[in-house]
C-alpha positions in Angstrom: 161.3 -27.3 147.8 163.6 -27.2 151.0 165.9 -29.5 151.4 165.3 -31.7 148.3 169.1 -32.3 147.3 171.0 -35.2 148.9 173.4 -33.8 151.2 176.2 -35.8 153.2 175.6 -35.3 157.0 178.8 -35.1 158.9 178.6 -36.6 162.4 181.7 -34.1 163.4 179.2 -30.7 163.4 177.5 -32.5 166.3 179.6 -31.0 169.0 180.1 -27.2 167.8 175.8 -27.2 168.0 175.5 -28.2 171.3 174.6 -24.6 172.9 172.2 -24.3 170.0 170.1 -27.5 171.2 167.3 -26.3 173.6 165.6 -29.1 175.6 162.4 -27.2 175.4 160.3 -28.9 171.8 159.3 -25.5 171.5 162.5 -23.6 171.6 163.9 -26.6 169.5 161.5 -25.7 166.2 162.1 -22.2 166.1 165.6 -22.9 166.2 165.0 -25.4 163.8 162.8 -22.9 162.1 165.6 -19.9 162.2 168.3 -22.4 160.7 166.3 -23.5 158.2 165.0 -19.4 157.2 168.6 -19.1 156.2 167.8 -21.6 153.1 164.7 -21.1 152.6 162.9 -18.0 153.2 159.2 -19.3 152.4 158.0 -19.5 155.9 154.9 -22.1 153.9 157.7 -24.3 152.6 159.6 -24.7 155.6 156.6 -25.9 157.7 156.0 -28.0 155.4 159.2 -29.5 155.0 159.3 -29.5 159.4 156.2 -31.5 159.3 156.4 -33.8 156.5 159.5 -34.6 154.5 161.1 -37.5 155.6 165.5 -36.2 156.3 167.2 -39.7 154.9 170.3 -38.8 156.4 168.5 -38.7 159.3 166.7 -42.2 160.1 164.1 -40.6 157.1 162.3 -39.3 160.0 161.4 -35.9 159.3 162.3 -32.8 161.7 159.5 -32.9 163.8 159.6 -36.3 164.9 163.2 -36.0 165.3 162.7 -33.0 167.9 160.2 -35.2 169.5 162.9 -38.1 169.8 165.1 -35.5 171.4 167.5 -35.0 168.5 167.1 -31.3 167.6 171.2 -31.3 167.6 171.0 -33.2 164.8 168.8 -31.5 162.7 170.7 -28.3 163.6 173.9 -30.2 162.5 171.9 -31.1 158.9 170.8 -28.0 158.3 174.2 -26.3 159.2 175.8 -28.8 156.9 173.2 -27.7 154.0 173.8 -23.9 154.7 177.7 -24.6 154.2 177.1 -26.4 150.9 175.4 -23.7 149.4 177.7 -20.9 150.6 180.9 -22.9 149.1 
């Protein structure tokens, strides 16, 4: 499933994402959602993961209640972080 691997989130990605961050919750998922398409193309598992898996790096919130606390950047950043692990 999405996501599953421990990754090392990098405070330093947070300011390259900063045009990415809408304020808008809506706007924040589906750019959550089109970052996360990039690693996982199940559109099931994604929302899934969005909804209900805790991000440890993260607080172990998951990435919905992080987009409701206002912190889409960092979920961006996680997920750009992920994306760069798998392409090395």
């Amino acid at each position: 499933m999405l996501l599953n691997a421990r990754h090392r989130f990098r405070n330093a990605a947070l300011p390259t994402l900063n045009r990415y961050c809408p304020d808008d919750r809506v706007d924040a998922a589906v750019a959550i959602f089109k970052a996360a398409v990039r690693i996982e193309p199940r559109l099931s598992d994604i929302v899934a993961w969005y909804r209900d898996t805790p991000i440890r790096e993260l607080d172990s919130r998951t990435a919905e209640a992080l987009v409701n606390a206002g912190r889409t950047i960092e979920v961006l950043a996680f997920l750009r972080e992920i994306e760069d692990e798998r392409r090395d």
